[in-house]
N, CA, C and O of each residue as an XYZ file, in Angstrom:
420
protein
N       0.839     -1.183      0.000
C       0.000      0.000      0.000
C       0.885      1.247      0.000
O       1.818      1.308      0.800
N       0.644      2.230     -0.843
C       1.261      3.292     -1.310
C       0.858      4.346     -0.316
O      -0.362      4.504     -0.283
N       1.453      5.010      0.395
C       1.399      6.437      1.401
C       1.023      7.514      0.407
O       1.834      7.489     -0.519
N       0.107      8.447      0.243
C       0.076      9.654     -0.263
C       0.116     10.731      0.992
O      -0.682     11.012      1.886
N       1.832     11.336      0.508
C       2.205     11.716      1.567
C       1.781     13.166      1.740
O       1.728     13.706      2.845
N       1.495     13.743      0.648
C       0.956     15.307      0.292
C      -0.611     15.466      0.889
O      -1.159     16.533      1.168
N      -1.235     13.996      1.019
C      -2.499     14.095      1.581
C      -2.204     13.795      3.124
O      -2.933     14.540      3.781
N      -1.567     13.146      3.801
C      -1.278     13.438      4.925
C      -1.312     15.030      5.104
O      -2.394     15.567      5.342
N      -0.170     15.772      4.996
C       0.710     16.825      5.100
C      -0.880     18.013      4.819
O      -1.262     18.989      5.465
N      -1.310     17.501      3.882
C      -2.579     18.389      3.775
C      -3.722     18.307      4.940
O      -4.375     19.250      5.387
N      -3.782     17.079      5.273
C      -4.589     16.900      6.763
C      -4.440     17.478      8.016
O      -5.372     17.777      8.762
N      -2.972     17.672      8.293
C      -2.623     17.797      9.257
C      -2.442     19.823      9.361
O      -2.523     20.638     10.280
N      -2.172     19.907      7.868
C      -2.413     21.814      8.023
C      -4.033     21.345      8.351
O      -4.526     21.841      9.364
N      -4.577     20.746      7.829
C      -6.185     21.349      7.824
C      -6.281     21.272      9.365
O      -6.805     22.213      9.960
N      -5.881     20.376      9.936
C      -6.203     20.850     11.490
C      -5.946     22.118     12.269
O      -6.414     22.320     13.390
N      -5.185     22.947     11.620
C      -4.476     23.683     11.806
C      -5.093     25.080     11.584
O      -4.946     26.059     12.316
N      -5.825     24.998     10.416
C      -5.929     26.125      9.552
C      -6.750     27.494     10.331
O      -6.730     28.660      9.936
N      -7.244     27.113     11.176
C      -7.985     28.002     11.987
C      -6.871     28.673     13.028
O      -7.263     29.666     13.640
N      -5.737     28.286     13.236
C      -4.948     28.567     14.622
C      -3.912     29.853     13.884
O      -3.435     30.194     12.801
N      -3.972     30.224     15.240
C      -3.032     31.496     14.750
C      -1.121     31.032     14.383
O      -0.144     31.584     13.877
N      -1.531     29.421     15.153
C       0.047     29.307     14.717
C       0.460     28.702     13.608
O       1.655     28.448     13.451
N      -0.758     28.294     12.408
C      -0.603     27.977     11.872
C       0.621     27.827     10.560
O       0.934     26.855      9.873
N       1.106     29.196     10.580
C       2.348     29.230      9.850
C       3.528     29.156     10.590
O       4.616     29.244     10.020
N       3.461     29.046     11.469
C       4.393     28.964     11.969
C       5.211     27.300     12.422
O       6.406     27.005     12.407
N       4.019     26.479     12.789
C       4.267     24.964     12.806
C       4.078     24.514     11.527
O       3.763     23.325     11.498
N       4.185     25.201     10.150
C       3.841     24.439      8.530
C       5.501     23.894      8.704
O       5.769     23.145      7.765
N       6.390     24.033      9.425
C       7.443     23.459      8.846
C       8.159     22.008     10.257
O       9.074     21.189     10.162
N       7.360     22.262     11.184
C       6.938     21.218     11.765
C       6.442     20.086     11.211
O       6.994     18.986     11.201
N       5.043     20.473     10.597
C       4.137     19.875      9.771
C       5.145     18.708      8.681
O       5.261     17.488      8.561
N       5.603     19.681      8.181
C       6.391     18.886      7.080
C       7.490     17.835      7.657
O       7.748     16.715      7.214
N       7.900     18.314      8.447
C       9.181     17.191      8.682
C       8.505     16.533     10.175
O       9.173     16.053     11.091
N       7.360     16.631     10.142
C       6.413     14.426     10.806
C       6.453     14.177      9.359
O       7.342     13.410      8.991
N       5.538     14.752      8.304
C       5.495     13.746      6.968
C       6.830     13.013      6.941
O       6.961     11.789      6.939
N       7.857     13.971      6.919
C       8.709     13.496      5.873
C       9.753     12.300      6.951
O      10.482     11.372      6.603
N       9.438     12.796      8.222
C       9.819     11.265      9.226
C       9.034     10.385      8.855
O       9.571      9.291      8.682
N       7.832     10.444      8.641
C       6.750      9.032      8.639
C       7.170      8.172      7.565
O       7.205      6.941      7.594
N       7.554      9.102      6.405
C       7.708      8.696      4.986
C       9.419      7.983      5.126
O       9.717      7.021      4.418
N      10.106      8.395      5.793
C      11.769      7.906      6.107
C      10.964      6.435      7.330
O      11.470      5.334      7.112
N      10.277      6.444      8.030
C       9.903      5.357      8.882
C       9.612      4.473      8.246
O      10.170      3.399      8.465
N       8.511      4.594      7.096
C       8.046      3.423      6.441
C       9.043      2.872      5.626
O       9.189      1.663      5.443
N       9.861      3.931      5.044
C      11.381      3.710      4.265
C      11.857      2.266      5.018
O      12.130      1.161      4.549
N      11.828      2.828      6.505
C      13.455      1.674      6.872
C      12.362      0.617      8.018
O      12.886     -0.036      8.921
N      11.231      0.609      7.846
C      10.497     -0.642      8.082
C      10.628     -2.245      6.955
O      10.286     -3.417      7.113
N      11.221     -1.564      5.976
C      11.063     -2.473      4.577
C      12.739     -2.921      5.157
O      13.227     -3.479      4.175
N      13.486     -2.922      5.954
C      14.916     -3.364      6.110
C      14.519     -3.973      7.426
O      13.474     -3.736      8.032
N      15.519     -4.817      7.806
C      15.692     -6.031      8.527
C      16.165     -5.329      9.649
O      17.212     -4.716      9.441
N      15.458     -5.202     11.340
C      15.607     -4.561     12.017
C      17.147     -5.442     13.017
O      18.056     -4.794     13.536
N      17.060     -6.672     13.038
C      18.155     -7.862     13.379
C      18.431     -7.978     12.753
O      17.759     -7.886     11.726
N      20.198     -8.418     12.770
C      20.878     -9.338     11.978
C      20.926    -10.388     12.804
O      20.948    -10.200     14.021
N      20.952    -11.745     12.225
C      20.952    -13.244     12.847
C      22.344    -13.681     12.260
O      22.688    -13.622     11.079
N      23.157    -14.184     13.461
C      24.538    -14.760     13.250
C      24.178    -16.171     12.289
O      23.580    -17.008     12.966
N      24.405    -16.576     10.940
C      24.529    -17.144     10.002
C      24.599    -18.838     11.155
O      23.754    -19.661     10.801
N      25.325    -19.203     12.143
C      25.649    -20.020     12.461
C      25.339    -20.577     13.402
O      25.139    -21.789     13.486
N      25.203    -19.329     14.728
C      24.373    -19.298     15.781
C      23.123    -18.788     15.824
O      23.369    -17.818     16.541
N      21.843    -18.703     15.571
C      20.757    -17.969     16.050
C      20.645    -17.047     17.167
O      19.942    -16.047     17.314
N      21.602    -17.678     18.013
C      21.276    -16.965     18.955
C      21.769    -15.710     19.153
O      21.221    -14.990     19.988
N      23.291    -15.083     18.144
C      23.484    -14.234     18.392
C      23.267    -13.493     17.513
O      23.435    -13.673     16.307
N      22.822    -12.477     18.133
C      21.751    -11.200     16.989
C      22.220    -10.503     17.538
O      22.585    -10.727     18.692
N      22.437     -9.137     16.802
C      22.729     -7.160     16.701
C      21.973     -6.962     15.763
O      21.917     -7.564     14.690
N      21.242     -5.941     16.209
C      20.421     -4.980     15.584
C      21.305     -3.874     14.345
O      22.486     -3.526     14.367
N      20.220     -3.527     13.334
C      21.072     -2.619     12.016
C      20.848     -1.739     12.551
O      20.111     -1.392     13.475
N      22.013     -1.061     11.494
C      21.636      0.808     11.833
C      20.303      1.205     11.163
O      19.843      2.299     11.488
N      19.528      0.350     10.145
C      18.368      0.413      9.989
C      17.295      0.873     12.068
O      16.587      1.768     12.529
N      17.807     -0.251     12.467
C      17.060     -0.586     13.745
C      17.012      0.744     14.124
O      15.909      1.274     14.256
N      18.266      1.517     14.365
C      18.907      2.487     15.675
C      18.183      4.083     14.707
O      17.729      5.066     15.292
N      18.272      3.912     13.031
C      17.451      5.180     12.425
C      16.447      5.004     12.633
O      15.801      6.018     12.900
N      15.698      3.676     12.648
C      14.122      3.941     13.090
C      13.719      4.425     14.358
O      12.628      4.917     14.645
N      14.741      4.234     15.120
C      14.306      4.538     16.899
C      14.679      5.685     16.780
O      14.069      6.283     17.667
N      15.630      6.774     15.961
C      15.934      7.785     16.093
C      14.674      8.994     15.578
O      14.349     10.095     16.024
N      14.245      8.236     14.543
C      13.241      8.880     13.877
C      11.861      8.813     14.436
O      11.078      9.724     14.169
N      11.518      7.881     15.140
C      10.095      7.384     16.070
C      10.200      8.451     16.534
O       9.527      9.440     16.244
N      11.345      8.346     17.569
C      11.370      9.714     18.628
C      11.273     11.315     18.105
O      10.212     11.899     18.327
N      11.893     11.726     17.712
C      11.320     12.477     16.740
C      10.164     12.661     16.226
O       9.602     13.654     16.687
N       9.662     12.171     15.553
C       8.468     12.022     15.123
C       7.386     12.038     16.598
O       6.629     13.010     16.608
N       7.302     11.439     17.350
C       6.676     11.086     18.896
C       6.592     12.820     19.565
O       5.639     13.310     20.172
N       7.894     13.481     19.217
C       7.952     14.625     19.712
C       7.046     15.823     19.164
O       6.341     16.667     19.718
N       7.281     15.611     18.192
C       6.794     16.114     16.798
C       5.335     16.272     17.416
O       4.653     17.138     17.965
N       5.242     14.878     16.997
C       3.063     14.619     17.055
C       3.013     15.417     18.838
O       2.042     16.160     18.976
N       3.701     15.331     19.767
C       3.308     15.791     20.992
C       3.309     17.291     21.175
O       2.503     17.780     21.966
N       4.261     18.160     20.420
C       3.979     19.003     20.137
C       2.661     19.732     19.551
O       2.088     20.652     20.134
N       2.306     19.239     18.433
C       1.504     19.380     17.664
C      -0.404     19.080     18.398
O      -1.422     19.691     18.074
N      -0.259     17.988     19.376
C      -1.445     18.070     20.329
C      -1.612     18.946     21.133
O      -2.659     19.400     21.594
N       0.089     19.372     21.438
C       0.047     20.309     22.701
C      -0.681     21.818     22.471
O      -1.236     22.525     23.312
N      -0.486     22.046     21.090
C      -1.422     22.972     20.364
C      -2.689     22.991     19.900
O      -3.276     24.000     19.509
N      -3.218     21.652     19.946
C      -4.347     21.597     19.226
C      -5.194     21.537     21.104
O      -6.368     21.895     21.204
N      -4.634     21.196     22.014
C      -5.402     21.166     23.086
C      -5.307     22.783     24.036
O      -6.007     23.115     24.992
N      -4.537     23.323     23.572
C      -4.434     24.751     23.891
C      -5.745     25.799     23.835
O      -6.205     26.628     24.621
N      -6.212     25.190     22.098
C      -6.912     25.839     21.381
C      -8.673     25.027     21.808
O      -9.792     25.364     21.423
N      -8.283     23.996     22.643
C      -9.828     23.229     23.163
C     -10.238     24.150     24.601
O      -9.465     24.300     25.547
N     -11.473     24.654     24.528
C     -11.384     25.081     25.756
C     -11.560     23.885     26.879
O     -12.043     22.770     26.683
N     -11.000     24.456     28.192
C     -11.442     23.619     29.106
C     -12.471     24.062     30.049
O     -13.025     25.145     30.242
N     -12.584     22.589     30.720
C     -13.474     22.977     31.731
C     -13.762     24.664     32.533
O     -14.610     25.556     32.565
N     -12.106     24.235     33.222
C     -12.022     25.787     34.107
C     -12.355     27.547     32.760
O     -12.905     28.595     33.099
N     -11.720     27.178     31.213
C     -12.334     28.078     30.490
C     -13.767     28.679     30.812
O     -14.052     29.868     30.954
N     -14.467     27.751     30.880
C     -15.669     27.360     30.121
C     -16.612     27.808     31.717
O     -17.733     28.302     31.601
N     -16.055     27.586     32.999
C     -16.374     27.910     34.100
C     -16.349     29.300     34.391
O     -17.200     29.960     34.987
N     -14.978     29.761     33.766
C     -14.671     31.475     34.113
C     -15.859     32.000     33.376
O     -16.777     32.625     33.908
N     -15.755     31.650     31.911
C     -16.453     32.009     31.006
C     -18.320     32.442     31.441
O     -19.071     33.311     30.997
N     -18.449     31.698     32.161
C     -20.400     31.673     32.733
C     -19.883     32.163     34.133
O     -20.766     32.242     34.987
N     -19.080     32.380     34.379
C     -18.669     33.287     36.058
C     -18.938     34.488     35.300
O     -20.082     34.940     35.317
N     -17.971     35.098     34.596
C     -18.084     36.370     33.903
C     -19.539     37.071     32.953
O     -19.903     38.233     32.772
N     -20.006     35.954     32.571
C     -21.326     36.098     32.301
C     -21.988     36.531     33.110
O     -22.452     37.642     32.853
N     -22.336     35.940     34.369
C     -23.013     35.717     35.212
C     -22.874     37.445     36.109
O     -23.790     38.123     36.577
N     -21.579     37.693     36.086
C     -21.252     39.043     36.692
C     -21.814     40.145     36.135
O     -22.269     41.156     36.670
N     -21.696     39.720     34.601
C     -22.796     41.148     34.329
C     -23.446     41.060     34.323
O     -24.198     42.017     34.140
């Protein structure tokens, strides 16, 4: 199955498109795509190597150690990116002040 990665990248502004930070995280935006798109890259490579003779002794590729480098990244990325989108949710206590202040006038 083929990634259309421009429709991601387009999803993820659209969440966006209302926020004032929106230009400002477009280059955020782009480099989760372009981790996701390098993730699926080095999912297609062999995360172990298996000793030819022994089974039992295995080391991991540098495939392995770029994918963990890039997860994280990426992990940061997306946590960022909630941390904004929940900024912009009001909360409870909002939503409490909000009918306090009502209520005052």
């Amino acid at each position: 199955m083929q990634k259309n990665y421009d429709e991601r990248r387009q999803k993820l502004r659209d969440l966006f498109q209302d926020n004032d930070m929106a230009e400002v995280i477009s280059p955020l935006i782009d480099e989760i795509v372009e981790l996701e798109r390098r993730m699926d890259e080095l999912r297609q490579l062999p995360f172990i190597q298996i000793h030819p003779k022994n089974r039992a002794i295995q080391k991991v590729t540098p495939a392995s150690r770029q994918y963990k480098e890039c997860s994280q990244s990426y992990m940061n990325g997306i946590r960022i990116l909630i941390g904004i989108l929940k900024k912009d949710e009001p909360t409870a206590a909002d939503e409490l002040a909000k009918k306090l202040e009502d209520f005052m006038l």
